[in-house]
N, C-alpha and C positions, 0 to 999 in steps of 0.2 A: 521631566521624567524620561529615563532612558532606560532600554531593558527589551530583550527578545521577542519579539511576537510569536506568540505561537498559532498552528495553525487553526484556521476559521471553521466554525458548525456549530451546532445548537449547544454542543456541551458548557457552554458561556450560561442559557438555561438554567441545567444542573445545578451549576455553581449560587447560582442566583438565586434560586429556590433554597440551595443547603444554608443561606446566606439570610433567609428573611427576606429578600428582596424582591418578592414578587408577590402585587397583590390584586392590580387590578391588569388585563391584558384581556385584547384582540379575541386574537385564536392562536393561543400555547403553539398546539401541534403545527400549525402552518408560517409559525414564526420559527422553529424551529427547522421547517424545511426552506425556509428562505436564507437560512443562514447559513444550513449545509451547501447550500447552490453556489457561495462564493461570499468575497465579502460586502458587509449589508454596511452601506452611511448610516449612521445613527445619531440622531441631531436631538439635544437639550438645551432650552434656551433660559438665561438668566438675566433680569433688566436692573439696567446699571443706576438702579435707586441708589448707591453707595458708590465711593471711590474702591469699597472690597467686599469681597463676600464673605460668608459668613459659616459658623458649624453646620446650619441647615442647608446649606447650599453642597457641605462638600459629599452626601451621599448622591446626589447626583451629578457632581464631579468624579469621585469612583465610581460613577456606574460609567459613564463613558468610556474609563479607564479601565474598565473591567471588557470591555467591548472591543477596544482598542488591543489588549493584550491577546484578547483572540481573533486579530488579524482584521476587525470590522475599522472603516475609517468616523472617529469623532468628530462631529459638527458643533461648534459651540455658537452658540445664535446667543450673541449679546444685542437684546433689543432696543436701540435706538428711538423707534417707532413705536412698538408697546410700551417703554422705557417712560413713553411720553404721554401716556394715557393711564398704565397702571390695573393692574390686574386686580380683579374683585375676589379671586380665590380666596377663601378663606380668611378675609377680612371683614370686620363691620365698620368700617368708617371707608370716604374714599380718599387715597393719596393725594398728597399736595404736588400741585405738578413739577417740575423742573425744565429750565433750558436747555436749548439746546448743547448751548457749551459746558454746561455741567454733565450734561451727557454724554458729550463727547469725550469728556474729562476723567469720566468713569470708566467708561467703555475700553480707554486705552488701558487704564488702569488694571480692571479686569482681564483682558487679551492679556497682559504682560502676566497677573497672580495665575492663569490657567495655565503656562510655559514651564510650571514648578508641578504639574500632575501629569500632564498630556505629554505626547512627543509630535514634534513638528517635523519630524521626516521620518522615510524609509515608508515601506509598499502601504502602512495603514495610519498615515499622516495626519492630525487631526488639522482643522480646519477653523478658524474664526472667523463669522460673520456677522453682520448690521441688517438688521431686516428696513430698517430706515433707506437704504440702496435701493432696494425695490416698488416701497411704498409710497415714501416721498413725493412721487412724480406722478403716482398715480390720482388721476379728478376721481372727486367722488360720485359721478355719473359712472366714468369707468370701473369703481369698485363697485357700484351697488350693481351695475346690469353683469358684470364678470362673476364677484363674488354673492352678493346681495340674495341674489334669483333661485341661489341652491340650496339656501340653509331659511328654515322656518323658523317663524317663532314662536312656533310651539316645542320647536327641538331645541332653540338656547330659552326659553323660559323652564324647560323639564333639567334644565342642569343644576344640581346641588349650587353650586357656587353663587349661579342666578336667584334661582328661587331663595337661598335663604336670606340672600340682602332684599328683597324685596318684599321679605315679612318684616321688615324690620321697619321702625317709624321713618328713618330717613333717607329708605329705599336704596335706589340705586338710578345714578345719572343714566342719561344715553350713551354720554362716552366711556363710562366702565364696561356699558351692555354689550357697548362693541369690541370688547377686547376680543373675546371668542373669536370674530371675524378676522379680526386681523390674526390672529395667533393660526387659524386655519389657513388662510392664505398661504403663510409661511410655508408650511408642510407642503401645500400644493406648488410653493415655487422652488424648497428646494428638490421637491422628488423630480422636478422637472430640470432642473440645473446641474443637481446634484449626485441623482440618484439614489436621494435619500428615502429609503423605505419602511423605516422605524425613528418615535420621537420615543422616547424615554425621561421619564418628571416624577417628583414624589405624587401622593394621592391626589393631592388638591386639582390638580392638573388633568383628571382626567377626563372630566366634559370638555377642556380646550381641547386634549390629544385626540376624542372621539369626532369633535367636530371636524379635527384637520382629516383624520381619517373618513369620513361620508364625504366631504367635500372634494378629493380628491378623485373619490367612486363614481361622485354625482359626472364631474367635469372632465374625466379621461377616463372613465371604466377602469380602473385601476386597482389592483387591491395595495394596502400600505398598513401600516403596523403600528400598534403601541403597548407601552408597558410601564405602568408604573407602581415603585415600592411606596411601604408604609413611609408616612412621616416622622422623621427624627423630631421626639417631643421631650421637654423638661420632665422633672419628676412632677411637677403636678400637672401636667396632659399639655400643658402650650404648647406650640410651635415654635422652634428656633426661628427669628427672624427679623431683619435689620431694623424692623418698626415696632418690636414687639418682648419691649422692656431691655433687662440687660445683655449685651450680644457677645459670643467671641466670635472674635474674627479671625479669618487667616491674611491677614495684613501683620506683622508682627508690630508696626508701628501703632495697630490702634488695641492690638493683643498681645503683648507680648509675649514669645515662646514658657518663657517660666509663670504667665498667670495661665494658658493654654494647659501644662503641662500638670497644674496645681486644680486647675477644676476637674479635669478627669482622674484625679488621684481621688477626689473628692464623691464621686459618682454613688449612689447606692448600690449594692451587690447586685439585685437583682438584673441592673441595667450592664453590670462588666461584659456579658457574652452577649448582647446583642448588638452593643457597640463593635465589638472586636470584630464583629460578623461584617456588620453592614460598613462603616467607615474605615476601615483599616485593610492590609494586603495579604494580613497574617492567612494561611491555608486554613480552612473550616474542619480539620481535623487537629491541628493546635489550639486553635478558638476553646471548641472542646475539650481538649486537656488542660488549660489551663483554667477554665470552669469549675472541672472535676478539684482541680487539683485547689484552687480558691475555696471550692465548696468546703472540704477537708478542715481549713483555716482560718476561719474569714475573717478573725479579727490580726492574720500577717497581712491582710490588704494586696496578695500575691496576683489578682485579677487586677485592680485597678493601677498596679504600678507597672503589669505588663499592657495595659490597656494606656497608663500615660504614655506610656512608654513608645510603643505601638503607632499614637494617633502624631503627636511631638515629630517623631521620625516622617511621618508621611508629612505634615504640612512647610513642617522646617528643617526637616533634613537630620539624619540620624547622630551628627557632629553636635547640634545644640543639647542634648542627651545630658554627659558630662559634666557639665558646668551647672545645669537647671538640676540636681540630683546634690552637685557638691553642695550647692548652694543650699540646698535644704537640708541637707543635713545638718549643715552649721545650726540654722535657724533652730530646725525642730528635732535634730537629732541629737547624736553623741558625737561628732567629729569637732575637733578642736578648731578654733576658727584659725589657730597659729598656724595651721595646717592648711590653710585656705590658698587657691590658687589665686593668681593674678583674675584670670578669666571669671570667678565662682565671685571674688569680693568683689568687682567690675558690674557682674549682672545683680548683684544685691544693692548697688549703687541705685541703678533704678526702679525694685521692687520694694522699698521700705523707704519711711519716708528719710531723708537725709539732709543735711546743710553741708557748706563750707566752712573754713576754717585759715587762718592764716599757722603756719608751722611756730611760729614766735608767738603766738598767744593760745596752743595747743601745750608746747613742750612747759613743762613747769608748773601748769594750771593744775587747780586740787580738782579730780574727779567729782566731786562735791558740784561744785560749781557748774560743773561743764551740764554734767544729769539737769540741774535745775536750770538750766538755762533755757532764757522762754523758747530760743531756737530751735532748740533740741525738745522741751513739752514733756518730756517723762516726769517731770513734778512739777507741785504748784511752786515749790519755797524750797531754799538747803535745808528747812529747817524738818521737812518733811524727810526728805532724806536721811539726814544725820539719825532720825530716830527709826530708820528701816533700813541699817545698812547693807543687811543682808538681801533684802528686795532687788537692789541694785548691783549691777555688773559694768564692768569694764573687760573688752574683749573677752566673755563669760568668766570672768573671773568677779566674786563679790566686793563689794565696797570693803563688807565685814574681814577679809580676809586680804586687805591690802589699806588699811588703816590710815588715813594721812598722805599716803604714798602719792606725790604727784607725777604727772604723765612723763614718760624717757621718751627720748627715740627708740628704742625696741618696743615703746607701744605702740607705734605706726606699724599698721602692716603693711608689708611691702612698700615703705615710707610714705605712706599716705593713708590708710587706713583708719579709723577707732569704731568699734563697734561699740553702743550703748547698748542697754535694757533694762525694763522693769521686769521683774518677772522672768516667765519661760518665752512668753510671747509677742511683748509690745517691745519691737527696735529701731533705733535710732544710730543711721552712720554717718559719720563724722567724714569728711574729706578732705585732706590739706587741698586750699586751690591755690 
């Protein structure tokens, strides 16, 4: 991420607020004056249970970055040491552990996908850290009499995240109970390192961010800051989350930009403006206009295709746009596939399913054949075929309307090419290898 800083104060706030993003915090007004003072480190931490993160991770990736463009320096605390215990927020079961070298494995992983949001120079730098650095070396005689002595337990048993696994039959270990501790520690070692005086997290987070916040009060009389927005949830209320059914990712290897860019075409109306608001860079006065102007429409889908549009550009760069559009048109629109770019047939290669092909047993073959072939799956039999000719296409052209006709070279597109299908929707491409 590169682009201007503009200068630092609360007005980041405003924005936040116009944004949906602010739901639980400190004290507004005195976070507000910390910010006008100069600028504030703001640190959000994410454990590298995956080699990437994921849609729910990226509203608190823009929120840094929302911090970052008003001049405040972002901390990204990849936890190594949490990473390896597993946070109880908002889960009912607990994590299965991982090594260290999976962790480490992640860890890099993630450092490298956050270099695609954040900027790593100039006066508001963002920063990547391992709290495993800190921790590690620490005896647990030395954490409990350092950290241990200042936090009750009756203040981590009164946190939502605690108490609600502990109603539950299979409770909760010792080592999830201690995340809190560790995750406070954090706060108190970077506001001491760092100068980090605000953590920022979705909801789930907010009995760990209150605890970093007392704990720092307790052990240096210090005031420190927190804030965090609602959680980005599915349409039926879940949580996006790497443990928590189907994920998109911003790895384009385990998401790729055109399934990315095809789920949020996909979104309900009601969810187009608050997505636009909270994950995306679009100004919160265009948010609104394209609301309005969706509202007017809604079956042109004008919000959700400024909203693919929108989110595709922030995670994979405004260039993949193009190609993920031509592409669908072919599929689901009116563009002729004849028309199809190198780049458009290329990424249809790996979103539907497809086989190989040798050019000598392609050219000549009766379309018949090829459709029924078990490779390709669009029929059971030719014989299924021959009696729905019209069902079937070759490069959307019907069977029925190309009778006998076997395959030229001008059926390769761009000599390599064939598009099958049944229907409008079920396709099958063909690839000379």
């Amino acid at each position: 991420m590169t682009g201007e800083v503009r200068p630092h104060g609360g007005g980041v706030i405003d924005d936040l607020t116009a944004r949906g993003l602010v739901q639980d915090h400190t004290d507004l007004d005195a976070l507000r004056d910390r910010l006008d003072a100069g600028p504030t480190p703001t640190y959000c931490g994410f454990d590298p249970t995956a080699d990437s993160l994921h849609i729910g991770n990226l509203q608190s990736i823009m929120l840094l970055r929302r911090f970052q463009d008003a001049g405040h320096p972002p901390i990204a605390l990849v936890g190594g040491a949490t990473g390896m215990i597993g946070d109880p927020s908002g889960r009912s079961s607990e994590r299965t552990f991982l090594d260290a070298d999976v962790l480490d494995a992640n860890r890099a992983a993630i450092g490298t996908q956050l270099a695609r949001f954040l900027s790593f120079d100039g006066a508001a730098a963002a920063t990547v850290v391992d709290n495993r650095t800190w921790t590690e070396s620490v005896s647990v005689l030395e954490f409990l009499r350092d950290v241990g002595k200042h936090v009750t337990i009756n203040t981590m048993l009164a946190k939502d995240s605690v108490r609600s696994r502990m109603e539950r039959e299979s409770g909760i270990s010792y080592t999830e109970f201690s995340y809190m501790l560790l995750q406070a520690n954090d706060f108190d070692v970077l506001h001491q390192s760092h100068a980090c005086d605000l953590q920022v997290a979705g909801s789930d987070q907010w009995g760990n961010i209150t605890a970093g916040v007392d704990l720092v009060r307790r052990r240096r009389g210090e005031a420190v800051h927190g804030l965090t927005a609602p959680l980005i949830v599915r349409a039926d209320g879940t949580k996006f989350g790497k443990s928590e059914g189907e994920n998109i990712w911003l790895d384009a290897a385990r998401t790729s930009p055109y399934r990315l860019y095809q789920y949020f075409l996909n979104v309900g109306d009601e969810d187009v403006e608050p997505l636009l608001l909270r994950l995306t860079t679009v100004a919160v006065e265009e948010c609104r206009r394209i609301a309005v102007e969706h509202a007017a429409a809604p079956e042109r889908r004008l919000g959700q295709r400024a909203l693919a549009r929108a989110l595709t550009s922030v995670v994979h760069g405004s260039d993949a746009i193009a190609a993920i559009e031509e592409a669908a048109a072919v599929l689901f629109g009116d563009q002729p596939i004849t028309s199809a770019s190198v780049g458009a047939l290329d990424l249809l290669a790996a979103e539907v399913p497809s086989s190989t092909a040798s050019r000598g047993d392609l050219l000549g073959s009766d379309p018949v054949d090829l459709v029924a072939d078990e490779a390709v799956g669009l029929a059971r039999s030719k014989g299924e075929v021959r009696r729905n000719l019209q069902g079937y296409s070759v490069n959307q052209v019907k069977l029925s309307d190309r009778p006998g006709a076997p395959l030229v070279e001008s059926d390769l597109l761009h000599g390599r090419y064939v598009l099958l299908a049944r229907g409008r929707r079920t396709h099958h491409l063909v690839t000379v290898g």
